[in-house]
N, C-alpha and C positions, 0 to 999 in steps of 0.2 A: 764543862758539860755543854754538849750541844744544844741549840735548841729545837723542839716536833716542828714541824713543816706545820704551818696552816693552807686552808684551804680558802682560794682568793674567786670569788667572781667578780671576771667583768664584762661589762656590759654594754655591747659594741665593738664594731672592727673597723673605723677610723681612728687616723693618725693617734689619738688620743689611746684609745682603748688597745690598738696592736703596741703599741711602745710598753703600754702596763703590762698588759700578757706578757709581754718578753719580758720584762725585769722581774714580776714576780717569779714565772719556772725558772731565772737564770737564779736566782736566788734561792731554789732547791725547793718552792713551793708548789704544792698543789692546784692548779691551773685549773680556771674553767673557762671560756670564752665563749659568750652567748649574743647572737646575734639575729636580728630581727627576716633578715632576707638570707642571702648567700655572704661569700667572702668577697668584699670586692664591693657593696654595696654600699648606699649612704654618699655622702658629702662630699669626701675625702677625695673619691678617683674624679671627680668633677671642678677640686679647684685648677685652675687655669697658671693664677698668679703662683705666685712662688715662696720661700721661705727666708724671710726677711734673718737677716742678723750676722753674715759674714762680712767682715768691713775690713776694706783695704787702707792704705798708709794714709787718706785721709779722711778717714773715718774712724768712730766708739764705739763702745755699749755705749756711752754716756751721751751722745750725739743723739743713739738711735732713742735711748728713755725718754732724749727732751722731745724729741718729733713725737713720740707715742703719747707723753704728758699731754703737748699742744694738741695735737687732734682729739683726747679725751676728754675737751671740754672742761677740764677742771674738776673732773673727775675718777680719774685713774689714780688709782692710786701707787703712791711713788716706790714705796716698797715690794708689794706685786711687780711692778715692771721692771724695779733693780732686778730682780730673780729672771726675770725673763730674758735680757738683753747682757746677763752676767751667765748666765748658764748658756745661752741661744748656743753660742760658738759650740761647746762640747756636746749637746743634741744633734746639731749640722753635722762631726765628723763620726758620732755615732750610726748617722744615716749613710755616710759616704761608706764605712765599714761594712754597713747592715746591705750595702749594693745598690744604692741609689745612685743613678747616671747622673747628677748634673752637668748640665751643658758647660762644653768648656773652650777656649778660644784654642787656636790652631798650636799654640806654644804650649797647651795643655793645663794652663793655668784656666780657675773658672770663671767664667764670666759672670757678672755680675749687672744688673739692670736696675733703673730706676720707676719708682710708684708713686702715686699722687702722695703727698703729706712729708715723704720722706726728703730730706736735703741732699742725699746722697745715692748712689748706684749700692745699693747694699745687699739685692735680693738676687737669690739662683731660683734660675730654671731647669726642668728638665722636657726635654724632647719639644722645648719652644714653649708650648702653652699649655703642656701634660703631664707638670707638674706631680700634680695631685695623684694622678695615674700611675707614674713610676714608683711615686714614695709607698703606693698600695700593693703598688705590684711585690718591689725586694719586700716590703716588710712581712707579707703574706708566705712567702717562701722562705722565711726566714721563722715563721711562726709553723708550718706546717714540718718544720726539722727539729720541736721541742718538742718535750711530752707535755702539749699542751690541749687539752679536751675541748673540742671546738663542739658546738650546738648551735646550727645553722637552723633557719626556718624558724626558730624559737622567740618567740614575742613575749616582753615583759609585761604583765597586768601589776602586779602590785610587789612591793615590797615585804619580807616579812618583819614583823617585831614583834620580840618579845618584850613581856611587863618583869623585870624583876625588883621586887620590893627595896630589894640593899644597891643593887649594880644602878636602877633605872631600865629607861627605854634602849633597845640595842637591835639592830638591823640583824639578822641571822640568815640571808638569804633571799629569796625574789622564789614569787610565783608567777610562774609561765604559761602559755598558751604553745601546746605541740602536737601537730597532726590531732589539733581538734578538740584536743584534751587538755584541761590543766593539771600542771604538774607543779612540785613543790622541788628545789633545791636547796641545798641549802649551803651555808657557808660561813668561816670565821668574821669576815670580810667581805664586802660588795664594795666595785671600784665605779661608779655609773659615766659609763664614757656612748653617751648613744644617741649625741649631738643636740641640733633646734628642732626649730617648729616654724619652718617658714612655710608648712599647709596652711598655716592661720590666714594668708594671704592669698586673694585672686591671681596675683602675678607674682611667681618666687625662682629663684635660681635652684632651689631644691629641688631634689627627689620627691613621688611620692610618699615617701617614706619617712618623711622627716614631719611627723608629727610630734614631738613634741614627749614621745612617753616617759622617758625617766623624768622628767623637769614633774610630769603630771603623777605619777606615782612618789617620787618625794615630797608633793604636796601631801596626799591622802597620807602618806607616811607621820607628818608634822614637820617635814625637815627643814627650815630656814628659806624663801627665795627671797632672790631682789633683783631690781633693775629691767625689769620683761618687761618696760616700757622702751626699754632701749634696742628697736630693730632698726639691724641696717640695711638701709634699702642701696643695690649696686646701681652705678648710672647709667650704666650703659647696657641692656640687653635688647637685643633683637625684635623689633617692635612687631615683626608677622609670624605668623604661627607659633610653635610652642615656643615658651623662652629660652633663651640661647644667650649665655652670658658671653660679652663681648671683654675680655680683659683689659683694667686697668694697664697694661705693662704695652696696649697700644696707645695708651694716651703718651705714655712714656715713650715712648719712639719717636713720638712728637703731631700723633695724631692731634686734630682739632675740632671741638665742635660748634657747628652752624645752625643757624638759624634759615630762614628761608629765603632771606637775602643774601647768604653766605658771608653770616657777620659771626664772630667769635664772641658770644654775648657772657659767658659767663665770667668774661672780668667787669662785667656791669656787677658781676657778684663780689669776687675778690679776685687780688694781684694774680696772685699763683694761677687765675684762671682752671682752666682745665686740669690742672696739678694739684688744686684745693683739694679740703680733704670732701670727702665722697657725700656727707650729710649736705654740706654746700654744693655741690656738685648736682648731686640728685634733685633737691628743690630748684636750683635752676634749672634745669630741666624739666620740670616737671610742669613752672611756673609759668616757662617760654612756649613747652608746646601747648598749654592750656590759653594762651594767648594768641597764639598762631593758629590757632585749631587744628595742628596737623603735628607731624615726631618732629624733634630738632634730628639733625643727621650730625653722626661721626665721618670724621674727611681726612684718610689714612692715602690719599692720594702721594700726597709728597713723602712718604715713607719707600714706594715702588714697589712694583707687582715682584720681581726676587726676593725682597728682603722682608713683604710680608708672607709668603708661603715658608722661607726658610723659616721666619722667626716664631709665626705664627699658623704652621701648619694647620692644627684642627679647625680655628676660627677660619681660614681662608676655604678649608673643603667645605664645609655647612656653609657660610656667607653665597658660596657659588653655588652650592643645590639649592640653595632659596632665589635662584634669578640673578645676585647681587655680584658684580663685579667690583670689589672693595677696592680695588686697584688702579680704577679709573672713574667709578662715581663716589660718593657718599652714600651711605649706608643708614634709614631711619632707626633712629635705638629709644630705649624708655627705660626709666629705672623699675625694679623688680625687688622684694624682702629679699635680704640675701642672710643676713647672719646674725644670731640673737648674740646681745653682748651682756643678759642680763638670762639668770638662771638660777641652780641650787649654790645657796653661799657655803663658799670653800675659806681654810687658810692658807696658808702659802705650802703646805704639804699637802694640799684636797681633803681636810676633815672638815665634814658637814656637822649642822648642830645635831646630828644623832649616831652616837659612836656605832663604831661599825661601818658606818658608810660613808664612802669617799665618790669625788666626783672628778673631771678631768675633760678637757674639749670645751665644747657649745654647751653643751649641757652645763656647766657649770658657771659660776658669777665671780670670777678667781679677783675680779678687780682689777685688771692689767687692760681694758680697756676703755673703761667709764661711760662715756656719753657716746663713743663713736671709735670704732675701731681704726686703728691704721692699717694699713693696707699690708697683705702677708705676712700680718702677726699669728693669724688664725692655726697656720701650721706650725709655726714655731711656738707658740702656746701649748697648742698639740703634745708636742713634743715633751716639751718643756716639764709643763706639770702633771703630764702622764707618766711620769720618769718618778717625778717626788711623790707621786701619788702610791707608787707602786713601793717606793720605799717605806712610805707609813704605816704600808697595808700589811707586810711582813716583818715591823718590826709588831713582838707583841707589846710594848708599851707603850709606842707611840698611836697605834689603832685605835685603840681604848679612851688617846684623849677626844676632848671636846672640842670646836671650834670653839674661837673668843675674839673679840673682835678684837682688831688693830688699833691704835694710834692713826688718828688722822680721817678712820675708816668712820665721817659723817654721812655719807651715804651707804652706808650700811642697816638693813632694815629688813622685816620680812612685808611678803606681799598682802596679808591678814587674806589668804586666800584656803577656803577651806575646801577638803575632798567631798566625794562621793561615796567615799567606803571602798571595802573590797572591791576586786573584780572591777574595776573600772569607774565605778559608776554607774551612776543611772542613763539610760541612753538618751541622745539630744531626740528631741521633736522638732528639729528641723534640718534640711539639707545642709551637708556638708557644704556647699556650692554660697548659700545663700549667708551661712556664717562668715568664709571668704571673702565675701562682696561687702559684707557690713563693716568687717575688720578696715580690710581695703579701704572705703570711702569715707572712717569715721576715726580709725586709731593705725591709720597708715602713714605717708610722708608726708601729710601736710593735715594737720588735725584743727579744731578748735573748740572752746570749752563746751558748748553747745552740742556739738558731735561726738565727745566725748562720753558726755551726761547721757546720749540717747543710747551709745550701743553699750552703756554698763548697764543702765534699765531694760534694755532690750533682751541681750544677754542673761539677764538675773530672769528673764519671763520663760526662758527658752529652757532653764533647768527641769530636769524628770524624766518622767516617761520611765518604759522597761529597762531591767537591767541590761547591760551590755553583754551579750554571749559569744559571740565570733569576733576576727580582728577590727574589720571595718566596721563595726559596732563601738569596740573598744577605742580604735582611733577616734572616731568622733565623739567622744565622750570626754577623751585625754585633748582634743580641742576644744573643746565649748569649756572645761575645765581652766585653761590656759589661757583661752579668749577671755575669757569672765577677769581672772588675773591680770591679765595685761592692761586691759582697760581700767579695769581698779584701780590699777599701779601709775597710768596717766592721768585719771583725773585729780590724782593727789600729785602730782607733781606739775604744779601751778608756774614755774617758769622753763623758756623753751632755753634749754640746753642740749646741743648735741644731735642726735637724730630724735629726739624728740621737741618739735618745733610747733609751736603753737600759733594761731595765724585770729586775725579778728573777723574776718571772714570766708566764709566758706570757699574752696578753691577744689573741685572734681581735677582729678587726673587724668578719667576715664575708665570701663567699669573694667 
């Protein structure tokens, strides 16, 4: 006997959330894909780097696990990343099918490049440094040829759940904000793929749009988070005007960065220098220019003006509308929030602690990265557990389970971070702007216990005010709710691991 089709929402159209859509309609299910702006929006078409995990004759999975273990601080967990770096290869040739161009050498074999942390050339590009753009591009054409019901424009406010006495609590759905109105969906299944919340920062490689809302509606929900002390801050963006992330994959070229003597200072940090993983990386950075009182510069000189346009198109056009000839000066950069590694806790198939709802991407706390991510794991995560997520969601017995935690999984924890209720919450009585700057200078890349203590008290004073009614209402509601969490979550974690680094005295990065 066959079995009914359920009915799947998910939530978001990065890498995460298009790979769900496709597995659950390819599996004959009811589709709904709800997404906060258009198609095409979010994270996704903005990563640069590339999708770590295709390894040539010498190279592993098991190579790539221990580079992902070491950068996670000792806290990745090893089963989460066996899944990753054991699946990665059949997600990659599921994207080459799906019509993802990666770049390939003139023999037509792919080329492969290397990224700080990693030992190896393991990572594809596509179109140089537009990665993230093409993986959005085939996947979106690829989802617009399913019977899949897409709902653009549609912003998620809250979760639904129901109370049932014998079943328990169970996710049946999300309520939305559309053309003005809330609206109720509903569904067997909700998949939450609707990335971070690097708004929580003055300076972030995000969209505006990455506030933070599914992480912030599976709070009010009850569902499980952890680790949203662990934001990665990237080292390198573009210190003038808006941010402009400068790819890791030119450090890998053999870019280098200087000081204002043109001294290579960051093996005064570690060996690997400039190759360090990115948490190292950024606090030197961050240390040197607050010492110099001016940016350290990236010095992509010995690289050559051809083989930085070929390799790195889009960075070489913007680098030159901003004045900067990357080709023959050095280039000022600062590090900027780039990627939360800490979110709704998942298992290794995306079931959160409340049946019915699975998670996938940013948005989620899969364990695959720990204290600090490695470099183009983000997509191949994507991928990854968007994939199993989508399996769980359609079978009907596996949906139904529970998360539980793992073996091993002692960081595992929730963030005691509680909602505001329906509909968002209560709205912040203070500027979005000014939340930014506090986060920034108090529970950003270089914190101390003292500054920590002031922006959870500050934070906790800033709760209330009117409900939330419109989006930008709603967003900064789903920040201040996040902010309060995050900080929570750092001043309990009393030693510096990872991208969360604790310092004895105060050290400004700038505002």
């Amino acid at each position: 006997m066959s079995r009914a089709a359920t009915r799947v929402i998910v939530v978001g159209s990065g890498i995460a959330g298009l790979t769900a859509a496709l597995h659950v309609a390819e599996a004959g299910h009811r589709t709904t894909l709800v997404t906060k702006d258009a198609l095409g929006d979010g994270c996704t078409p903005f990563a640069q780097g590339g999708v770590a995990g295709y390894y040539d004759s010498g190279d592993s999975a098991a190579q790539h696990a221990e580079d992902t273990l070491a950068a996670g601080g000792g806290l990745a967990e090893p089963a989460a990343v066996d899944v990753l770096v054991r699946e990665g290869a059949e997600r990659v040739a599921e994207l080459i099918t799906r019509g993802v161009a990666f770049d390939r050498a003139a023999d037509g074999t792919l080329q492969l490049g290397r990224e700080a942390a990693h030992r190896h050339a393991r990572i594809l590009h596509a179109g140089g440094d537009a990665t993230g753009a093409e993986i959005s591009r085939a996947l979106i054409a690829q989802l617009r040829s399913r019977p899949i019901e897409v709902c653009t424009q549609t912003f998620l406010v809250d979760l639904l759940v129901s109370e049932d006495p014998l079943a328990g609590r169970r996710v049946r759905g999300i309520r939305a904000l559309r053309d003005g109105a809330l609206v109720e969906i509903e569904a067997d299944t909700v998949i939450l793929a609707s990335g971070g919340a690097g708004q929580l920062y003055a300076h972030t490689t995000n969209p505006s749009g990455a506030t933070g809302d599914g992480i912030a509606a599976a709070i009010r929900a009850g569902a499980a988070v952890a680790d949203l002390e662990f934001m990665q801050f990237h080292p390198t963006v573009l210190a003038t005007g808006d941010a402009f992330l400068i790819s890791e994959a030119v450090r890998g070229e053999g870019a280098a960065l200087i000081d204002d003597d043109g001294r290579r200072f960051v093996f005064d940090t570690h060996p690997d220098g400039e190759l360090a993983p990115r948490d190292v990386v950024s606090r030197a950075i961050a240390q040197h220019a607050a010492a110099q009182g001016s940016p350290v510069r990236l010095d992509a000189r010995m690289i050559g003006a051809a083989r930085l346009a070929e390799r790195f198109p889009t960075i070489d056009r913007v680098t030159r509308d901003r004045g900067f000839d990357w080709a023959r000066e050095p280039i000022p950069v600062t590090p900027a929030a780039h990627y939360l590694m800490g979110g709704v806790v998942t298992d290794l198939d995306g079931r959160t602690s409340l049946a019915g709802l699975l998670a996938a991407g940013e948005v989620a706390r899969t364990g695959v990265h720990g204290a600090n991510r490695l470099a183009s794991n983000s997509l191949l995560e994507g991928a990854v557990f968007g994939a199993r997520a989508a399996a769980a969601a359609t079978d009907p017995f596996e949906s139904r389970k529970l998360l539980h935690p793992r073996r091993g999984s002692s960081n595992l924890r929730d963030s005691n971070a509680s909602g505001g209720g329906s509909g968002g919450g209560g709205g912040a009585n203070i500027s979005r702007a000014a939340l930014q700057q506090l986060m920034w200078k108090h529970v950003g890349l270089l914190r101390t216990h003292d500054g920590l203590a002031e922006a959870a008290t500050t934070l906790r004073s800033w709760r209330g005010g009117a409900g939330a009614t419109n989006r930008t209402e709603l967003e900064d509601a789903n920040l201040l709710l996040l902010a309060e969490a995050t900080a929570s979550a750092a001043v309990k974690r009393t030693e510096s691991v990872g991208a969360h680094h604790l310092s004895r005295e105060p050290a400004l990065i700038g505002a």
